[in-house]
BATORSE-583919 format. One line per field, with one value per residue (C-alpha): residue in one letter; x, y, z; residue number from 1. Coordinates in steps of 0.1 Angstrom, whole numbers, m for minus. Last residue first. Example, Ala and Ser with C-alpha at 12.3 -4.5 7.8 and 13.67 -1.06 7.14 Angstrom:
2
pafi: [S,A] .
c1: [137,123] .
c2: [m11,m45] .
c3: [71,78] .
mikol: [2,1] .
END
This chain:
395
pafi: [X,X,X,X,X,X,X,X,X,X,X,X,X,X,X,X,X,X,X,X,X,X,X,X,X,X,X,X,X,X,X,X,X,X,X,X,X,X,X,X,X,X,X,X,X,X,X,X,X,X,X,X,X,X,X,X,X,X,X,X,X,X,X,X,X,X,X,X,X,X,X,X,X,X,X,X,X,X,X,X,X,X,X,X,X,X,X,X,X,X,X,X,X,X,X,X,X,X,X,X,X,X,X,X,X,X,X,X,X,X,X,X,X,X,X,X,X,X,X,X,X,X,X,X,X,X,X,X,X,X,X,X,X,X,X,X,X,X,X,X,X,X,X,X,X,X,X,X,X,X,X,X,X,X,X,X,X,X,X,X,X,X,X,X,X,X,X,X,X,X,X,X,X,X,X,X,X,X,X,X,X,X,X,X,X,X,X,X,X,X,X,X,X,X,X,X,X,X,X,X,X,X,X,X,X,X,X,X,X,X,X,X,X,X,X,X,X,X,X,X,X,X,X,X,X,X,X,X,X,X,X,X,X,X,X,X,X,X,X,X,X,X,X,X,X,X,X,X,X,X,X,X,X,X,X,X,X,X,X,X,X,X,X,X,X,X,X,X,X,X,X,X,X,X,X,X,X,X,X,X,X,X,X,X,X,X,X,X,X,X,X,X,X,X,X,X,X,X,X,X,X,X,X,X,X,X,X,X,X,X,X,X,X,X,X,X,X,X,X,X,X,X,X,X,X,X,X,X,X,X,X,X,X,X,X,X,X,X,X,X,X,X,X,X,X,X,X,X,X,X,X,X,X,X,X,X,X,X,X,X,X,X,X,X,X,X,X,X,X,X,X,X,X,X,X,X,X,X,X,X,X,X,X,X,X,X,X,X,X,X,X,X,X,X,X] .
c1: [m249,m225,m239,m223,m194,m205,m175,m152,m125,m155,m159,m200,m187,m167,m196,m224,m197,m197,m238,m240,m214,m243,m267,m251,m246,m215,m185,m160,m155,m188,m202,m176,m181,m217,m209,m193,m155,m139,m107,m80,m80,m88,m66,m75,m112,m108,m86,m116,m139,m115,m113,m150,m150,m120,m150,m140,m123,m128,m107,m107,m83,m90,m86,m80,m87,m80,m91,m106,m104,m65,m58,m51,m41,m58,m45,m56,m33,m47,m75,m110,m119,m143,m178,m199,m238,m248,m253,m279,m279,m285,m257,m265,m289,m271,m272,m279,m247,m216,m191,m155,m125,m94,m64,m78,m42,m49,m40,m9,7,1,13,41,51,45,65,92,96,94,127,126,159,149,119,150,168,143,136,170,182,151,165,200,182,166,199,220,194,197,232,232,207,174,158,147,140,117,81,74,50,81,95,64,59,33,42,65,38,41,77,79,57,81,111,95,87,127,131,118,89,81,50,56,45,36,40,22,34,22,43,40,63,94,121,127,91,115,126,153,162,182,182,169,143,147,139,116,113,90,79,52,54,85,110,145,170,201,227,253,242,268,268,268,240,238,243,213,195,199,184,153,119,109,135,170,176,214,225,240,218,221,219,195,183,148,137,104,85,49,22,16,51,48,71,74,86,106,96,112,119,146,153,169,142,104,85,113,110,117,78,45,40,14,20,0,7,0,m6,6,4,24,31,48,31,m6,m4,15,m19,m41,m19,m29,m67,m66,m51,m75,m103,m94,m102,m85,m56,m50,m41,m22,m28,0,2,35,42,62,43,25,8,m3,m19,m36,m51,m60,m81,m92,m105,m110,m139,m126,m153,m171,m201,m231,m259,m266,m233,m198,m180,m142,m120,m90,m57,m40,m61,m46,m10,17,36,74,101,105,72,40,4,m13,m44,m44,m23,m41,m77,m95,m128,m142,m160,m142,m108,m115,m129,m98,m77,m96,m97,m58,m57,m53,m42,m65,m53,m17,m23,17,29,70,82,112,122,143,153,170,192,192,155,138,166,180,155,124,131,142,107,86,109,95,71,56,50,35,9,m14,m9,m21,0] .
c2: [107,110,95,68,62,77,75,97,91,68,93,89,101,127,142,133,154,188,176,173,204,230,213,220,254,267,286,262,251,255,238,204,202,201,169,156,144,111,98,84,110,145,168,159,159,194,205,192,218,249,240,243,283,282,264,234,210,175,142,107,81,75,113,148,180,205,242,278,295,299,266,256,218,199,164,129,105,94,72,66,102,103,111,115,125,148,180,158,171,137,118,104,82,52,62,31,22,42,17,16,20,18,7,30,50,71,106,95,79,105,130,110,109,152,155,133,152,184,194,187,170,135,144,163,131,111,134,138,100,95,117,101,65,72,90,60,35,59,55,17,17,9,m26,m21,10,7,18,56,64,77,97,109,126,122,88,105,97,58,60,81,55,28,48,65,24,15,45,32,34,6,1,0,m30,m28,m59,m67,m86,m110,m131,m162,m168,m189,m163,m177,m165,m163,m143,m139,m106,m103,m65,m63,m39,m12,m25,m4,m17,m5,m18,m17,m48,m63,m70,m89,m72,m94,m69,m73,m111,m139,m166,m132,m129,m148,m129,m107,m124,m113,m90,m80,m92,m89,m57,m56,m21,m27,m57,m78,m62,m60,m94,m85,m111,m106,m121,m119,m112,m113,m92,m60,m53,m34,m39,m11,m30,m19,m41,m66,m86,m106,m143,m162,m189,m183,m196,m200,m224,m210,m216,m198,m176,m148,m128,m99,m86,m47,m34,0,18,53,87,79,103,95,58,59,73,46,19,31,33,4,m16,m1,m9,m48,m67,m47,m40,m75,m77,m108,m132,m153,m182,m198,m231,m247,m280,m261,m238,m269,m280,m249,m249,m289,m281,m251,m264,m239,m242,m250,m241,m266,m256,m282,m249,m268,m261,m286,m280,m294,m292,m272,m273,m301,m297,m263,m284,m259,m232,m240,m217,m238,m234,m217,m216,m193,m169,m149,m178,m198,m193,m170,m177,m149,m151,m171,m162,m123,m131,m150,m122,m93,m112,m117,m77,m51,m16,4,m26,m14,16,24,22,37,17,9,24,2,18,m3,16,34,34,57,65,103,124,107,99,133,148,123,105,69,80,108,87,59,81,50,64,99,127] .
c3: [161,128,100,79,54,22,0,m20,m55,m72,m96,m85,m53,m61,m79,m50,m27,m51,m48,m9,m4,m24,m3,27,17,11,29,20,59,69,42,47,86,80,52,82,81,76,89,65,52,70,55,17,25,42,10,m13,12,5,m33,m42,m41,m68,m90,m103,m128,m124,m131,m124,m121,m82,m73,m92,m85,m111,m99,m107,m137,m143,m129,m90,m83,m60,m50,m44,m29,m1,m18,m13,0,34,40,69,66,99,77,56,20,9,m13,m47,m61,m53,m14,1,m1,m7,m28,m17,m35,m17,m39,m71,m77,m111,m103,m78,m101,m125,m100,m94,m129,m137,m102,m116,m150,m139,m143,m185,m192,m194,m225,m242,m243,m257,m282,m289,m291,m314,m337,m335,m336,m370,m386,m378,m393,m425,m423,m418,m446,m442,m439,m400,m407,m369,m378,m371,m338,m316,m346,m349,m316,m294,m289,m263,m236,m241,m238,m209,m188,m194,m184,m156,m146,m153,m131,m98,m82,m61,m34,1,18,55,75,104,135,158,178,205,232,235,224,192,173,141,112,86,62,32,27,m12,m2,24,66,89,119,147,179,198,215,212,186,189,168,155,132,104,99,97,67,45,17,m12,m49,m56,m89,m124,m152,m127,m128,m90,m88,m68,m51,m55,m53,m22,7,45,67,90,118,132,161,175,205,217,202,178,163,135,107,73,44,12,m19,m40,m6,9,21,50,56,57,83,103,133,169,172,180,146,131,99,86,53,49,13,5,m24,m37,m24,12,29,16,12,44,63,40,52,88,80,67,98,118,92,88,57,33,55,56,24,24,54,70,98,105,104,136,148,167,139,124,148,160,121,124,157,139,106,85,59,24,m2,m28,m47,m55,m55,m20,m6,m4,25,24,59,62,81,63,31,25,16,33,17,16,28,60,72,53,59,40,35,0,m13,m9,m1,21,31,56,86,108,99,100,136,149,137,149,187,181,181,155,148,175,197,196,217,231,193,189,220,200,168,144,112,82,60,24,4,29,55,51,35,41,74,83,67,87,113,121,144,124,93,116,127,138,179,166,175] .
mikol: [395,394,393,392,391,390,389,388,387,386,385,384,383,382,381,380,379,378,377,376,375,374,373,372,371,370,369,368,367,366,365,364,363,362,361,360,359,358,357,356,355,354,353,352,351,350,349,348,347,346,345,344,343,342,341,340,339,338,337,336,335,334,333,332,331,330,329,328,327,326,325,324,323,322,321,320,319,318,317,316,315,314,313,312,311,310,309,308,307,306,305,304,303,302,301,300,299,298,297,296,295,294,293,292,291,290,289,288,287,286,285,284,283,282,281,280,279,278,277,276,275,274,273,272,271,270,269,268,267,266,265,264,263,262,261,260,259,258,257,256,255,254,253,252,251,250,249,248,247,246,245,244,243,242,241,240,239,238,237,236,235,234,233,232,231,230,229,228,227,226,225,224,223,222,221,220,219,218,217,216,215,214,213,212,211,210,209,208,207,206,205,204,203,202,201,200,199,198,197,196,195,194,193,192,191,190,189,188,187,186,185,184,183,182,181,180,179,178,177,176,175,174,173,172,171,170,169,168,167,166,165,164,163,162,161,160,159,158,157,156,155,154,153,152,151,150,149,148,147,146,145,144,143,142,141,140,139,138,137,136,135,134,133,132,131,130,129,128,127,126,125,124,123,122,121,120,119,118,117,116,115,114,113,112,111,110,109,108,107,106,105,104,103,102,101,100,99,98,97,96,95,94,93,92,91,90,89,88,87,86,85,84,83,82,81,80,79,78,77,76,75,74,73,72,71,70,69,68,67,66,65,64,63,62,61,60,59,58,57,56,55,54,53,52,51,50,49,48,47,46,45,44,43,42,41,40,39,38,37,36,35,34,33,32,31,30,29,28,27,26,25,24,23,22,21,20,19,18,17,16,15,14,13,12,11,10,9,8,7,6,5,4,3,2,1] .
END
């Protein structure tokens, strides 16, 4: 079992049956190898060598997001420019005096971290972006708050405590009809996390969190993506314009009968939409059809993708998917469709299998039974869909 299976640690199938959107999970000891996720080494480098401005990097204590100037220092360039080069004296400052230290997107900066998003992306069915948050004081960055998402917490460094103090609405959205009422002055549960730990913790749970123990933390947040049925709702309605009643302007100057009569037909159409089976699977797989959170370009190779055995390539997204037709198969990837060959499906299944890692263009032939040319151009397709990507040459 891969030490970045979080899936697998946190339960797979039982998980997803019994916890996923109901209670908080705490697994301790789940990561022995936390450095192929990330280290403090990572995090100094991704600060030196990328600018990141508010809010995309941040500085926040007590619930408030801190001025950039305090911990930055203006660098105008020659084509008269301005960026805001950190300042570390005036970063560790800060970060003394209690703020805590956040990046968004992490994941997209860092490839052990994307390669574990990536590996929920493709059991969980939907995106992931991982936060990472660093801290060094008993001061809350944040205050008692909750989230509009479920989170999955890995513990990388040090200690931190988190107290949980459950949800007051149900599964509350970012634009919702009201707010959750405030959470109990007590919490339901105080966890300390160490190295290696996991938490998983449903959206809506009120939630506080502090580097109280007297060392420093580091800890990454996984954010799992919504799908509720306001967005089925949403989506439904665009594919019932189909039908006329759908596409027909509102009689909003008709009769009350005749107003009566509108809404009754579009009762049943709506209604017969809800009651097809399907329905979910046909959403997800949309969902799943036209995620793009991981494109990546496959330089030099604009022209398309050599028929070198030793030529590495990996899908963009983990949720693509092969479905079988009457002549062959649908496979479809980073809002992009193609219908193959039957012969072509045993190779898309080896890219499927193998995300987030990649897998030799050699590996590919021998496993569909093709030439390696034959697997350079099925792979010079994907690529110019922008659903697979050249990633080097294994040596």
């Amino acid at each position: 079992m891969s030490p970045l299976n979080l899936a697998a640690h946190l339960g797979q199938d039982e998980f997803l049956a019994q916890v996923l959107h109901r209670h908080y999970r705490h697994v301790p000891g789940a990561l022995p190898n936390l450095g192929e996720l990330i280290t403090w080494d990572d995090l100094n480098t991704v600060l030196a060598t990328h600018r990141m401005d508010p809010p995309r990097l941040r500085l926040s204590i007590d619930g408030e997001m801190l001025p950039q100037h305090r911990y930055t220092t203006p660098v105008i360039t020659r084509r008269h420019t301005v960026w805001q080069r950190h300042h570390p004296a005036e970063l560790h400052g800060r970060l003394a005096e209690g703020a805590s230290l956040v990046i968004d997107a992490v994941d997209q900066l860092h490839p052990g971290v994307g390669r574990a998003a990536m590996e929920l992306e493709r059991w969980l069915r939907t995106g992931v972006q991982a936060n990472l948050y660093a801290s060094w004081t008993a001061r809350e960055g944040f205050g008692v708050h909750w989230d509009d998402h479920d989170v999955i917490v890995t513990q990388v460094d040090g200690l931190k405590r988190w107290k949980l103090y459950g949800p007051t609405r149900t599964a509350p959205m970012y634009k919702d009809t009201e707010e959750p009422e405030p959470p109990p002055s007590e919490p339901l549960v105080e966890l300390v996390l160490r190295p290696g730990d996991l938490l998983y913790l449903p959206r809506g749970w009120w939630h506080s969190v502090s580097a109280s123990e007297g060392v420093h933390s580091l800890h990454l947040t996984f954010g799992i993506q919504t799908t509720t049925g306001a967005q089925l709702v949403s989506w439904l309605a665009d594919e019932l314009r189909r039908h006329d009643v759908l596409r027909a302007d509102l009689p909003v100057h008709a009769s009350a009968p005749a107003q009566a009569a509108y809404l009754a037909q579009l009762r049943k159409e709506v209604a017969t939409a809800l009651e097809d089976p399907a329905l979910i699977t046909r959403y997800t797989a949309m969902r799943d059809g036209a995620d793009l959170t991981r494109l990546r370009p496959s330089l030099p190779h604009i022209a398309g993708v050599p028929a070198d055995p030793d030529i590495r390539v990996q899908l963009a997204t983990g949720r693509a998917y092969v479905e079988p037709t009457e002549h062959g198969v649908t496979f479809r990837a980073c809002d992009n469709e193609w219908d193959m060959a039957t012969e072509a499906a045993p190779l898309l299944w080896c890219l499927i299998f193998a995300v987030p890692e990649a897998v030799s263009l050699g590996e590919l032939a021998e496993t569909a039974g093709l030439s390696v040319a034959d697997a350079a151009a099925l792979v010079t397709e994907l690529v110019n869909g922008q659903a697979a990507t050249v990633t080097g040459r294994h040596l």
